[in-house]
DRENTORVEX-568287 format. One record per residue (C-alpha): residue in three letters; x, y, z; residue number from 1. Coordinates in pm, 1 decimal, decimal comma. Each point is the difference from the previous one (the first is absolute). Layout:
BEGIN
<atom><code>ALA</code><xx>X</xx><yy>Y</yy><zz>Z</zz><pos>NUM</pos></atom>
...
***
This chain:
BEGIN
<atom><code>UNK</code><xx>11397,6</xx><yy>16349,0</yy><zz>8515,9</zz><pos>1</pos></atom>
<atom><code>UNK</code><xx>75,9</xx><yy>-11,6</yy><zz>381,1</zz><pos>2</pos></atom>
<atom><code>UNK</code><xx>23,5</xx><yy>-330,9</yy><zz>138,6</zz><pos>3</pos></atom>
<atom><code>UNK</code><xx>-201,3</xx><yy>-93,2</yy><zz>306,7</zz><pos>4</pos></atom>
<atom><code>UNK</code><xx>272,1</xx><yy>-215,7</yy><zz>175,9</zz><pos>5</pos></atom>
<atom><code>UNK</code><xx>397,2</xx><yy>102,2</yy><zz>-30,3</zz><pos>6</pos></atom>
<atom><code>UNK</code><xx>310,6</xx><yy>-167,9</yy><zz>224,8</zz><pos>7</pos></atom>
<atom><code>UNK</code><xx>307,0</xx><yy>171,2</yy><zz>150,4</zz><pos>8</pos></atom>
<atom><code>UNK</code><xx>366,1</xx><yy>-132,2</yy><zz>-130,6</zz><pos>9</pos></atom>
<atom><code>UNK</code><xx>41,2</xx><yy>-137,6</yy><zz>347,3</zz><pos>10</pos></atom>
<atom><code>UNK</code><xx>-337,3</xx><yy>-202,8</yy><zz>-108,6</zz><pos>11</pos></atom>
<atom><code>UNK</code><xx>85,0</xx><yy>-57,6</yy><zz>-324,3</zz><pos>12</pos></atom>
<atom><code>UNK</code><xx>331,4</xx><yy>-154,2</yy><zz>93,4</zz><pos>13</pos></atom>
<atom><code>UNK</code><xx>-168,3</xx><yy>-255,3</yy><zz>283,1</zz><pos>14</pos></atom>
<atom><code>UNK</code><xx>-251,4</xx><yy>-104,3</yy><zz>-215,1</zz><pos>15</pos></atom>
<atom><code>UNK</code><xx>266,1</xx><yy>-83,2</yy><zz>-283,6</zz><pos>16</pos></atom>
<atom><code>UNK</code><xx>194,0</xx><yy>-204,8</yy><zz>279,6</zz><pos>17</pos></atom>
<atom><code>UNK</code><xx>-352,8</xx><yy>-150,2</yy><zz>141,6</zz><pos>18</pos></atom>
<atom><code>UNK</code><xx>-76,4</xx><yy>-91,9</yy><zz>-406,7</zz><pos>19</pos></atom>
<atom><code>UNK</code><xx>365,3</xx><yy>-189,5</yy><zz>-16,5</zz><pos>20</pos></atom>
<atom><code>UNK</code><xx>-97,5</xx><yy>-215,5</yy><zz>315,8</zz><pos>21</pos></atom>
<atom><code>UNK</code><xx>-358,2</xx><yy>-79,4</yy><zz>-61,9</zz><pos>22</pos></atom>
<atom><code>UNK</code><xx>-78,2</xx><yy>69,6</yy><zz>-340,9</zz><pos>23</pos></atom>
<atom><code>UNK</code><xx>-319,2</xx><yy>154,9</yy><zz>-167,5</zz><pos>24</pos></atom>
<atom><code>UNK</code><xx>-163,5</xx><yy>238,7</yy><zz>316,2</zz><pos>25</pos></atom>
<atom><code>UNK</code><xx>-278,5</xx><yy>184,3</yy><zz>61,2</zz><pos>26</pos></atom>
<atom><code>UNK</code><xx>-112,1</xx><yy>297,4</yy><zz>235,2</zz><pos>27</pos></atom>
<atom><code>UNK</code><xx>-349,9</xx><yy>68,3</yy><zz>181,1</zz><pos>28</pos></atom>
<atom><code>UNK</code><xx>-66,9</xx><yy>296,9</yy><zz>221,6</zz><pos>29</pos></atom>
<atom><code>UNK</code><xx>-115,7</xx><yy>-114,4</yy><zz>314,1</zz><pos>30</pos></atom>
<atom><code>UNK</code><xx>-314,9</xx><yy>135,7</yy><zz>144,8</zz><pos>31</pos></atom>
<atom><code>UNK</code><xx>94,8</xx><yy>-9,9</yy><zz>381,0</zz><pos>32</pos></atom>
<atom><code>UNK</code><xx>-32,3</xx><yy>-312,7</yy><zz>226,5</zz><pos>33</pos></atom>
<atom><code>UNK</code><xx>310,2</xx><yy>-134,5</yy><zz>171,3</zz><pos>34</pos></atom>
<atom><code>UNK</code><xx>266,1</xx><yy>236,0</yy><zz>-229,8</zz><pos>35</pos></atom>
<atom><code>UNK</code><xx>-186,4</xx><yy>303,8</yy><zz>-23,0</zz><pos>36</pos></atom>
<atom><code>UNK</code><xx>-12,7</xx><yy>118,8</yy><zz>-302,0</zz><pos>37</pos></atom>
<atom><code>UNK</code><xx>310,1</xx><yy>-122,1</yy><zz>-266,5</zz><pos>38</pos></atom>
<atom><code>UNK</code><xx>75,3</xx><yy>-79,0</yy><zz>-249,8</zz><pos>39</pos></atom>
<atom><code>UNK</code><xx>34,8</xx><yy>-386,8</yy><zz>-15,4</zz><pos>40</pos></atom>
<atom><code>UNK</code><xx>283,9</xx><yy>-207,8</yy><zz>-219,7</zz><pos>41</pos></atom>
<atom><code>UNK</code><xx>-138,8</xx><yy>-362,0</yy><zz>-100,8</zz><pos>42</pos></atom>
<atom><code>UNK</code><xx>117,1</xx><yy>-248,4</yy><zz>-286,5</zz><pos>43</pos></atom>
<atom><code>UNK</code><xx>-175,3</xx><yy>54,7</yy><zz>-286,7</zz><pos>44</pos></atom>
<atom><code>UNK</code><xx>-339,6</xx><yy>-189,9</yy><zz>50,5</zz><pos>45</pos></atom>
<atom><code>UNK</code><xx>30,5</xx><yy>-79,4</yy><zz>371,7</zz><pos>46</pos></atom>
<atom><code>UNK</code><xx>-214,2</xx><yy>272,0</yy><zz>93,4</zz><pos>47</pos></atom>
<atom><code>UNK</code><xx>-346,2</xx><yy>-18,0</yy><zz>-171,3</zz><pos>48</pos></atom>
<atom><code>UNK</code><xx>-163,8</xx><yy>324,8</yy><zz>-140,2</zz><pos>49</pos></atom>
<atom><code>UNK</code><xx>-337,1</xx><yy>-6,8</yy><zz>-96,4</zz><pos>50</pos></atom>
<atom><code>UNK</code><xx>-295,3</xx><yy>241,3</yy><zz>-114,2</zz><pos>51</pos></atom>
<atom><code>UNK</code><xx>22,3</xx><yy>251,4</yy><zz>348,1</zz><pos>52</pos></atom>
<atom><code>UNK</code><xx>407,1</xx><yy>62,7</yy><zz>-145,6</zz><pos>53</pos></atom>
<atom><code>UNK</code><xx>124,7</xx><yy>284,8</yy><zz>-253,8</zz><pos>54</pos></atom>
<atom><code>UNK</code><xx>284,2</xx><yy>-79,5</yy><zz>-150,4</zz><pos>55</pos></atom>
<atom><code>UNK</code><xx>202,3</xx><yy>385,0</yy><zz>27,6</zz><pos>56</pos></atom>
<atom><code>UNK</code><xx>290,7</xx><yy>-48,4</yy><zz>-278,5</zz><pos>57</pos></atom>
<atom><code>UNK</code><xx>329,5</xx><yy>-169,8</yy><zz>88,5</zz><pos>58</pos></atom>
<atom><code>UNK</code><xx>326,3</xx><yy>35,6</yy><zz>189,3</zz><pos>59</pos></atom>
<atom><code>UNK</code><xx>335,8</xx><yy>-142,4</yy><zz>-143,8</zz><pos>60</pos></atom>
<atom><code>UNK</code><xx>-275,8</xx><yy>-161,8</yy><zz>-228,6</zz><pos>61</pos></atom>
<atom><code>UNK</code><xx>-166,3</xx><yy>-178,9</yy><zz>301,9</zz><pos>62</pos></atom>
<atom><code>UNK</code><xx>-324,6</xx><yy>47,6</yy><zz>-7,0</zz><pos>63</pos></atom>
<atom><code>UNK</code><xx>-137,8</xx><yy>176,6</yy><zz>287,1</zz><pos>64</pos></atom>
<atom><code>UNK</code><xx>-383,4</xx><yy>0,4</yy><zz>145,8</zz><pos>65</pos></atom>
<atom><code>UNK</code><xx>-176,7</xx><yy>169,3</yy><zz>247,5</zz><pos>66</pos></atom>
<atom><code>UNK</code><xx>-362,0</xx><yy>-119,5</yy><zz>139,9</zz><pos>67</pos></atom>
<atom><code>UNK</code><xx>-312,3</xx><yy>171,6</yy><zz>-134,3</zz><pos>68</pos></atom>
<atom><code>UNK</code><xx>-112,8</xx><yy>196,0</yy><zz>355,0</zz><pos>69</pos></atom>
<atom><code>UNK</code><xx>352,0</xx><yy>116,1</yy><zz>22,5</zz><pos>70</pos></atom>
<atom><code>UNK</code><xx>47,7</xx><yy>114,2</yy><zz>-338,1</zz><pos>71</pos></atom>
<atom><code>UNK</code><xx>-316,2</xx><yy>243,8</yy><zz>64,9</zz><pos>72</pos></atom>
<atom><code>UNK</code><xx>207,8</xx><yy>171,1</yy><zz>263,4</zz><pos>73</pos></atom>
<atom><code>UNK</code><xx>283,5</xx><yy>-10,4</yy><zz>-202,3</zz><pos>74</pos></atom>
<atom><code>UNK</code><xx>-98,7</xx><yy>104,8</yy><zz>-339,7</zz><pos>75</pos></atom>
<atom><code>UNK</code><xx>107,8</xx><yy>337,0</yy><zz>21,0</zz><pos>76</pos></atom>
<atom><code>UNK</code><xx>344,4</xx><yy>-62,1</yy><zz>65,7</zz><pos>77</pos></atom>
<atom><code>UNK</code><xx>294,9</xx><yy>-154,2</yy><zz>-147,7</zz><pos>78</pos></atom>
<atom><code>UNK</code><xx>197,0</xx><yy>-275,0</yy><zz>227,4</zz><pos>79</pos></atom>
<atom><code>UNK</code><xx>378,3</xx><yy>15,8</yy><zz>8,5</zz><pos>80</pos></atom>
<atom><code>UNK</code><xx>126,4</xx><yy>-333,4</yy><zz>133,7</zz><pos>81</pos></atom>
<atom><code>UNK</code><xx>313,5</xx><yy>8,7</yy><zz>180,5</zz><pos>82</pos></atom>
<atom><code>UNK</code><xx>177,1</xx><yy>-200,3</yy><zz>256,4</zz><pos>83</pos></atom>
<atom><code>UNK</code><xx>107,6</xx><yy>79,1</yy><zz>334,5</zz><pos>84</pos></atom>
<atom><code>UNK</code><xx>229,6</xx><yy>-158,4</yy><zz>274,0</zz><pos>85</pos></atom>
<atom><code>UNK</code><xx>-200,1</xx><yy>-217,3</yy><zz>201,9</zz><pos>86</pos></atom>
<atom><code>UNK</code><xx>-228,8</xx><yy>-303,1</yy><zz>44,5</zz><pos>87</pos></atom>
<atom><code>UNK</code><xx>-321,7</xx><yy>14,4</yy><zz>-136,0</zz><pos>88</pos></atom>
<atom><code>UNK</code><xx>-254,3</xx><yy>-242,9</yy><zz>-93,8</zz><pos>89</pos></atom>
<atom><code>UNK</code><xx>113,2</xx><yy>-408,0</yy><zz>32,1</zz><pos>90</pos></atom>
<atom><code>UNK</code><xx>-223,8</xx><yy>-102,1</yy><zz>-317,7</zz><pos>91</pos></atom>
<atom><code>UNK</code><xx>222,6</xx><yy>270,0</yy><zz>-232,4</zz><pos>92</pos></atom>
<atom><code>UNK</code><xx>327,9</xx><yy>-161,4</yy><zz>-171,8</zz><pos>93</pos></atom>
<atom><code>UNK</code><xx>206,5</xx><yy>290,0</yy><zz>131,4</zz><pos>94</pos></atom>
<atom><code>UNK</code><xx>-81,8</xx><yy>-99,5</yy><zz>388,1</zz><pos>95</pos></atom>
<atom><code>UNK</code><xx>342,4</xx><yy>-164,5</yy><zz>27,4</zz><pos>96</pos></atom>
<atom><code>UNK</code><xx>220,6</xx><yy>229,2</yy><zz>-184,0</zz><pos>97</pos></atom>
<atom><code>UNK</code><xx>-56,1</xx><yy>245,1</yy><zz>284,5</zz><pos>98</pos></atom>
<atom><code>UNK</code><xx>-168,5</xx><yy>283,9</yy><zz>-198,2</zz><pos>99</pos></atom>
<atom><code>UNK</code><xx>-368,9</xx><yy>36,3</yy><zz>-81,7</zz><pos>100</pos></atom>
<atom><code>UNK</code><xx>-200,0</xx><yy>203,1</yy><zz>-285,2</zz><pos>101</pos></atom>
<atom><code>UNK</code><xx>-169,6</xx><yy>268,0</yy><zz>100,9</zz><pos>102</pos></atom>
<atom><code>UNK</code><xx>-278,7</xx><yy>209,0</yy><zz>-206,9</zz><pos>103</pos></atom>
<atom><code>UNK</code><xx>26,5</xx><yy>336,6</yy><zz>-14,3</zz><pos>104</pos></atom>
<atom><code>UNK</code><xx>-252,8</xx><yy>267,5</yy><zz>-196,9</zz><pos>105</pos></atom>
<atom><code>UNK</code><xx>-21,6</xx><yy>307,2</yy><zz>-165,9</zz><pos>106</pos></atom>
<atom><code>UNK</code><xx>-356,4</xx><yy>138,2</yy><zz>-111,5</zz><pos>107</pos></atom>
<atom><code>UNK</code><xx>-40,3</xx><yy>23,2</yy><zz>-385,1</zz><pos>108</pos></atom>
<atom><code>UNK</code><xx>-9,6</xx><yy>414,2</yy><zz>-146,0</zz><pos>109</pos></atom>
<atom><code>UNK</code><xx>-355,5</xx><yy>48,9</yy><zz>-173,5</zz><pos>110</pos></atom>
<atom><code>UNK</code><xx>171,4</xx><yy>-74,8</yy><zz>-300,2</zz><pos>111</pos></atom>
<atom><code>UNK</code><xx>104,7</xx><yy>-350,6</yy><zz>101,7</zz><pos>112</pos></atom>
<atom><code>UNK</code><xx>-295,5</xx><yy>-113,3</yy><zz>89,8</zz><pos>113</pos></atom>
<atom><code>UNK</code><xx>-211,6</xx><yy>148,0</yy><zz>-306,5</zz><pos>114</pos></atom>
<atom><code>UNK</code><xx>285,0</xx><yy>-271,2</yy><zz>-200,7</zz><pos>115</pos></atom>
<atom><code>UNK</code><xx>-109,8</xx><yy>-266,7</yy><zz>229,8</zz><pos>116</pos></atom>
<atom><code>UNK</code><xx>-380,4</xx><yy>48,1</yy><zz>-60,5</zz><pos>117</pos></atom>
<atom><code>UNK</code><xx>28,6</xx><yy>-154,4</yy><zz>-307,1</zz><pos>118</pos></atom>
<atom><code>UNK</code><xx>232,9</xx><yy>-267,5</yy><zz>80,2</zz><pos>119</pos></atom>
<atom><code>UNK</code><xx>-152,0</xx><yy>-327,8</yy><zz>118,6</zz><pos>120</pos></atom>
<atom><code>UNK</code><xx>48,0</xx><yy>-177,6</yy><zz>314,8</zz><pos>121</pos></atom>
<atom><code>UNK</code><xx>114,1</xx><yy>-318,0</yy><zz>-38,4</zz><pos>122</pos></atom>
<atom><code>UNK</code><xx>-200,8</xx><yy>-235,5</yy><zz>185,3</zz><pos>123</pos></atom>
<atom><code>UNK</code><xx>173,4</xx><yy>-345,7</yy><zz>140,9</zz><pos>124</pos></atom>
<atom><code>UNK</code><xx>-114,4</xx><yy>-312,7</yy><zz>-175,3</zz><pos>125</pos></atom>
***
């Protein structure tokens, strides 16, 4: 089955490095505000998901959650996480390594999304 959520190696490599220096972590797709729309990099627990998040699948086994509203817009496409030179958003570990994590997309074939249909969505608890 497809996977909703996937990382880059660039990704996958930062996150490893992030895990080392903070431990257990967690990702949540921002809906917009001050950083747009990212995806976010917390400690495990320090951000607080609740009923209006879907947990997507994991990254680097990090699990990684996007907000109800945003996952309706979303829900036809896969997000690639990768990371990109740059400063992005000050509440995301990477903010100080000088890079941030960016999402990218690509929109699920028919097929895909038939798979998906009967997959649940995970919600936050």
């Amino acid at each position: 089955m497809v996977e909703r959520v996937i990382a880059t190696p660039a990704a996958l490599a930062l996150i490893e490095q992030l895990q080392r220096r903070h431990g257990p972590l967690m990702f949540h797709q921002s809906g917009g505000c001050c950083d747009g729309s990212s995806p976010m990099c917390y400690p495990a627990g320090e951000f607080r998901t609740g009923g209006s998040d879907v947990r997507l699948g994991a990254i680097g086994n990090v699990p990684f959650y996007i907000g109800a509203a945003q996952f309706e817009y979303w829900q036809h496409t896969q997000l690639i996480i990768d990371v990109v030179p740059g400063r992005g958003g000050g509440f995301s570990l990477e903010a100080p390594e000088g890079v941030r994590f960016l999402t990218r997309s690509r929109v699920f074939s028919d097929a895909e999304l038939a798979s998906l249909r009967g997959a649940p969505n995970v919600p936050a608890a």
